[in-house]
N, C-alpha and C positions, 0 to 999 in steps of 0.2 A: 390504464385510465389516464395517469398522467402524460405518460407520449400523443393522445388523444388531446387532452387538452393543450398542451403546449403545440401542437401540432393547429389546434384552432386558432390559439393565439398569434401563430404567425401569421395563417393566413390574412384575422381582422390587421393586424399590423402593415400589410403589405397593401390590402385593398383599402385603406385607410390615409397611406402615402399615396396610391394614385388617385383616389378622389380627393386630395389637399392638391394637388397640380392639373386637375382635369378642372379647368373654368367652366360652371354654370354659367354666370353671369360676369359683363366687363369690368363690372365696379370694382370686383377682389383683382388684386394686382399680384406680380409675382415677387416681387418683394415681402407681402406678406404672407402667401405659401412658403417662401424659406424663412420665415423670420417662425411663424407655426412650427413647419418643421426641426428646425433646429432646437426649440424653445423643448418641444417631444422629443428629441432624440438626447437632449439634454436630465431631462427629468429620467429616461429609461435608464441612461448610466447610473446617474445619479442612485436609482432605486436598485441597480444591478449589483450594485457597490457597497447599499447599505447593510451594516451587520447586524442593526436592530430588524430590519426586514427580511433578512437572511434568517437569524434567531426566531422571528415569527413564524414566517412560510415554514420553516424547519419543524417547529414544535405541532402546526395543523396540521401537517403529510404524517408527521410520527402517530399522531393520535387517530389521523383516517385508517393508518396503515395497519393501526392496532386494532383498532374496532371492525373494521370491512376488508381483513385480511386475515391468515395465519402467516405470514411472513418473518422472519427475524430479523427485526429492523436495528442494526449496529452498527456501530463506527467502529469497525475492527481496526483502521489503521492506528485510532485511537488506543484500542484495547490492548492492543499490540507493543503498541510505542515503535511503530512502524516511520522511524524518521533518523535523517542521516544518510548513512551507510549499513543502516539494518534492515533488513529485509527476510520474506520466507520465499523457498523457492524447491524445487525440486530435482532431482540430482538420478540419472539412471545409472547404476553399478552396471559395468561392463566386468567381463572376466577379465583381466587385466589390469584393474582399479584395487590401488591398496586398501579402499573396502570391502572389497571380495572376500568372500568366505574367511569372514570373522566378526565374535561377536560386539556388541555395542560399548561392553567394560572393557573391550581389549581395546578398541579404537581412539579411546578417553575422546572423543569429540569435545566434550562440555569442555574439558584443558584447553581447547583451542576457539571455545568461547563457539560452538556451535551445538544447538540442542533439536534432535531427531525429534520431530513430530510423532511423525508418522511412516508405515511403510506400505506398499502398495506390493505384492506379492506378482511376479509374469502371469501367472496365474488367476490376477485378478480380486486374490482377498486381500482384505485390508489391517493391517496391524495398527490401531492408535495407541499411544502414549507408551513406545515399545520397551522394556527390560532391559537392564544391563544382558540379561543371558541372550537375549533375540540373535541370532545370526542375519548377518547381512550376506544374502544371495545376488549373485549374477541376474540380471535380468528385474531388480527390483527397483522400485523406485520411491526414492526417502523425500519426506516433505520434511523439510529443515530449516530454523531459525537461526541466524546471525548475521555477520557481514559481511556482503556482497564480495570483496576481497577475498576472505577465507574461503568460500566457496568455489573462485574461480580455481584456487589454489588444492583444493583436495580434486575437485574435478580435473584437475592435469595432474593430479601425483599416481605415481604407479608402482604396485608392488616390491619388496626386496626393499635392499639397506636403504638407497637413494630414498625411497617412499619416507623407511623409520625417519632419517636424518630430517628430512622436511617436514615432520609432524616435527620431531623436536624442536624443530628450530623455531615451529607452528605457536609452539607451545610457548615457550620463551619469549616470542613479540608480542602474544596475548596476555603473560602475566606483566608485562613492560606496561602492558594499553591500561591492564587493570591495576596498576598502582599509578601510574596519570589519572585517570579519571576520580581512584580514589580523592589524590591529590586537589583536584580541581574542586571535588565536592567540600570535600574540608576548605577549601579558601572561602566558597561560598558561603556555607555552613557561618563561618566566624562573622562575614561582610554581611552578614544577614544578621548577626546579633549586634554587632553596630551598632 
């Protein structure tokens, strides 16, 4: 419905621009077709941009969407705290991959500051909010939260010592990250009681 509408609204938009330049009559000049114009295309940023208007239209679409839908109308990047370098995404275990056949306590992901979703079975079924005991099979695919960086890093690590060492070392920059950040918060924490 709303691609509908908005799809209306272009078209009045566009057939609105050519009948402000198609002259009826001599008297309107073309000075004041772009002076109109401009005056319009000035007002649409303007409203494009606003955050009370944004806030408004936001909160009618939420309420149509709740009342003349079953929809689940969410701002997951919100829910998420989906900003930075944190991200979910998903990761296929090849046999090869130092997540291969082993479980999720053996992996300590969470040490390197990423936390499995979910897993998606070759087969099709789906595991959510998987157990330390779940084995990670070949052929499956893990929906996972943390940072973009970590990720690229276990998706190129591969089985045997080289694998262990790079988790270690995995492990080591994330507890670095998370006594900065701690750090950061505490400065703010005080500058906030100021």
């Amino acid at each position: 419905m709303l691609m509908l509408v908005g799809n209306a609204g272009l078209v009045t938009a566009i057939s609105t621009l050519m009948l402000t330049f198609i002259k009826p009559d001599k008297t309107q000049s073309l000075l004041l077709s772009i002076l109109i114009l401009s005056i319009g295309l000035t007002l649409i940023w303007w409203l494009a941009q606003s955050q009370w208007i944004d806030k408004y239209l936001s909160k009618i679409i939420d309420r149509a969407l709740k009342r003349f839908t079953t929809i689940d109308v969410r701002d997951y990047a919100a829910v998420l705290h989906l900003s930075g370098d944190y991200q979910i995404t998903e990761l296929l275990v090849k046999k090869e991959d130092w997540l291969a056949n082993q479980t999720l306590r053996t992996l300590k992901l969470a040490h390197e500051g990423i936390f499995v979703l979910g897993i998606r079975r070759e087969k099709g079924n789906y595991i959510g909010t998987p157990r330390g005991d779940t084995d990670i099979h070949p052929g499956d695919t893990l929906t996972m939260y943390g940072k973009s960086s970590a990720f690229e890093a276990i998706d190129e690590r591969k089985k045997g010592y080289q694998g262990d060492t790079e988790h270690k070392k995995a492990v080591y920059e994330q507890e670095r990250n998370k006594h900065r950040e701690d750090h950061e918060d505490e400065v703010l924490q005080e500058q906030e009681k100021d």
